[in-house]
C-alpha positions, 0 to 999 in steps of 0.5 A: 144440415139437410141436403135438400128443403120440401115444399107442399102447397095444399092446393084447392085442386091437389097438393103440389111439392117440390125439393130444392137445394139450398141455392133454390135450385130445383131437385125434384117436383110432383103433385098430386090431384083431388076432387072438389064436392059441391053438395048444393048450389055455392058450396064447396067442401072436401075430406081432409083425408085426400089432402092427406093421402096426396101429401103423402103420395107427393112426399114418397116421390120427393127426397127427405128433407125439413118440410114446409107447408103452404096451402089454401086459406080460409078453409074450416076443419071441425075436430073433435076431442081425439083429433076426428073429423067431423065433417068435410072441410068447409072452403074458401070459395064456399058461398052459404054464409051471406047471412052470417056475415051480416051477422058479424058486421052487426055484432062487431061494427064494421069499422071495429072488425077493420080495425081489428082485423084488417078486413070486413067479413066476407063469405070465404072467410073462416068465422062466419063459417063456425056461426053457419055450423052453430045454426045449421048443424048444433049437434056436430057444432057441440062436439068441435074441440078444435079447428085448424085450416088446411095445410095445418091439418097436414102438419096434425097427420105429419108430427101430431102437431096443432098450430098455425102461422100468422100469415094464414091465421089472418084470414080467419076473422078472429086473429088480431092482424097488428098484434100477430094474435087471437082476438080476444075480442073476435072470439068473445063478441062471437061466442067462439071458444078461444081454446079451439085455436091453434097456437099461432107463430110468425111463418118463419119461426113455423115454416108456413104460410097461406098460398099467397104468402108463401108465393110471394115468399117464392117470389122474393116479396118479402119487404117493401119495395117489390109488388107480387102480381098474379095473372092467374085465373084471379088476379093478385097485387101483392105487396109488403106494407112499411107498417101494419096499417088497414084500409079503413074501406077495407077495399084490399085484404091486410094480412100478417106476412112472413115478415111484418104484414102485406096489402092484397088486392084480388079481382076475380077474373084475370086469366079467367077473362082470357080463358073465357073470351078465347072459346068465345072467339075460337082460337089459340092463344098464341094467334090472338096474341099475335092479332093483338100485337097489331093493335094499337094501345087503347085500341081505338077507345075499345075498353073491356070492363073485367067483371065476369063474376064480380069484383072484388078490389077495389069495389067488393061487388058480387052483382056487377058485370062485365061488358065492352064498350066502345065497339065499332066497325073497325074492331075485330077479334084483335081488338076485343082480345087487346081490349081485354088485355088491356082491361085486365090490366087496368084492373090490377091497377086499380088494385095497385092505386089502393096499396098505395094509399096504404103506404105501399110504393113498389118499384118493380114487380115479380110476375107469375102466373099462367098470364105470365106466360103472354109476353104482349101481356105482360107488357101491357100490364108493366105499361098499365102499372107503370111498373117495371116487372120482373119473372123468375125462374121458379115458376112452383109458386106457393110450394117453393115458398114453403121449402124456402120458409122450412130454410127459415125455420130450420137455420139454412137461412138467417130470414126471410130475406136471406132466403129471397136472396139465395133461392130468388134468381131473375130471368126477365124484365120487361119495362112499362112501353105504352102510355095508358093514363088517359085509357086509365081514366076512362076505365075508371069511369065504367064501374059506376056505369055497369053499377048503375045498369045492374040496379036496374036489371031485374 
């Protein structure tokens, strides 16, 4: 039996590995960076040679072990018959494919992809990239014999190997979510070749999953009960489903999980709210926190409508805009920085309301995430959920849910849950403190208002 596990995340901005023991403890971690092209307005793409060079660059500074892989979705990789590259990968922040959506929705209905996929088509996800590259790019759209997602490519240079995991195969559009399979249908209705899709395995039979699952895997959510919530740039909540059941308005992602499958609710900017408003005001950290904690809950009626760049859960708008409402005279820079705390928290629960009516009902959480990292926001955010939140020791994320996952697979663990337990150790709890019902209410009561106002922009 291997001494120790590797994890690599191939990551958006480097690819990050770690080398754990069998108990989780951590024997080594590194990473590697790489650089992301924006060859016109809204697109994003990278050579999937870097992710290749920085794994092997990870892994030459990591003992051997059985590896397992995690890695961002969605991203198109186009090879040809002997395994080439036959252009820069397309990825999942990459906005061009608007129209080729609309396409999809139109050819499939909507509540027939929902029902098919768990999800409604959106600009990062894999499909409507393959119909961008048929329209705007014939001749190398001829020559694809093959398409495999990122981290997938990894494996390819690693064993030769075409396949993917269910949990990540979920984000391409084309993979019946309740029957772990291809789509059959997807694929026809949309003239994509069912022969260029890799075979598709459970995560734990294939030591793999998307970043997100991966992390949850990391963070012991693996069954119904824990939620994952991410204070990341973008915000996540996360949870295991008790059956496969998608949201008929398709207001949060259903996916495949490592076990089973998982309700995800995304908003766009968490962390990304406080990186914003910190260099606005001009501080660290550390002293807003501190001006915050002498605030009030609900500061005086101070809210802070988190839509810098859109939202995604629960409205799935691109337009909306972020604002504060409320401001008077007695509110200073304590109070806009507790106000967008609290905000951002109220955004997550918006998130968490629609995993519940998916039949998700968590009874703590498992923080993680650079937010994490504010003990005041972390306690506004348990307050904002009603939810007791828990962090953990490892803090490698998707990379130590990958090391977990190739545990899995290579029988140091019986499943998934096994593994949760033996590498999973809890280093804090922090129990919700505020009432934020009524502040809650009112929060709600913004969205249509900031809608309405940005109808009427010009």
């Amino acid at each position: 039996m291997p001494d120790v596990l590797v994890g690599l995340d191939v990551g958006t901005s480097g690819v990050k590995a770690v080398a754990i023991t069998h108990d989780g403890e951590l024997v080594a971690e590194t990473d590697e960076s790489y650089e992301l092209s924006t060859p016109q307005p809204g697109w994003a793409e990278q050579d999937p040679e870097d992710w290749w060079r920085a794994a092997q660059a990870c892994l030459s500074r990591l003992p051997d072990g059985p590896i397992g892989l995690s890695g961002q979705m969605h991203g198109l990789v186009a090879l040809g018959g002997d395994g080439d590259v036959l252009r820069p990968a397309i990825l999942w922040n990459d906005q061009r494919t608007a129209a080729e959506c609309e396409e999809i929705e139109r050819t499939i209905g909507l509540q027939r992809l929902i029902e098919l996929t768990g999800n409604r088509a959106l600009t990062g996800f894999t499909a409507p990239k393959l119909l961008w590259l048929r329209r705007h790019e014939p001749e190398i759209y001829g020559r694809i014999r093959h398409i495999l997602l990122p981290k997938d490519y990894v494996r390819f240079r690693l064993n030769g190997e075409r396949a993917i995991d269910a949990a990540d195969a979920s984000g391409t559009l084309l993979f019946d979510v309740a029957r772990r399979e291809w789509s059959v249908e997807m694929c026809e209705a949309l003239d994509i070749p069912l022969e260029w899709l890799p075979p598709a395995s459970d995560s734990t039979a294939l030591g793999a999953a998307g970043d997100q699952a991966a992390a949850a895997v990391g963070a012991g959510v693996v069954a119904p009960g824990i939620a994952s919530v991410v204070l990341g740039t973008s915000g996540v909540v996360f949870a295991a489903l008790p059956e496969y059941q998608a949201d008929p308005q398709a207001r949060a992602h259903v996916f495949c999980h490592a076990v089973g499958w998982h309700a995800m609710g995304v908003m766009l900017s968490a962390a990304g709210s406080a990186s914003w408003l910190r260099h606005v005001l001009d501080a660290d950290y550390a002293t807003l926190d501190a001006e915050a904690g002498a605030r009030q809950p609900g500061v005086e009626g101070l809210l802070f409508a988190p839509y810098l760049t859109g939202e995604r859960t629960p409205h799935a708008d691109a337009d909306v805009r972020a604002a504060f409402t409320g401001l008077s005279l007695r509110h200073d820079r304590g109070a806009l920085w507790r106000a967008m705390l609290e905000g951002v928290a109220f955004g997550l629960r918006d998130s968490l309301e629609v995993l519940r009516s998916l039949g998700c009902d968590p009874k703590t959480g498992r923080v993680s995430g650079g937010g994490a990292r504010s003990e005041l926001w972390v306690q506004i955010v348990a307050s904002a959920l009603q939810l007791p939140l828990e962090l953990t020791e490892s803090t490698a994320g998707s990379a130590f849910g990958a090391a977990m996952l190739a545990g899995v697979r290579e029988g140091v663990f019986a499943d998934a849950a096994d593994a949760a337990g033996r590498c999973v150790r809890i280093t804090g709890r922090v129990e919700p403190q505020w009432d934020y019902e009524d502040t809650y209410v009112r929060f709600r009561e913004l969205y249509p208002l900031l809608r309405a106002r940005t109808g009427m922009r010009t």
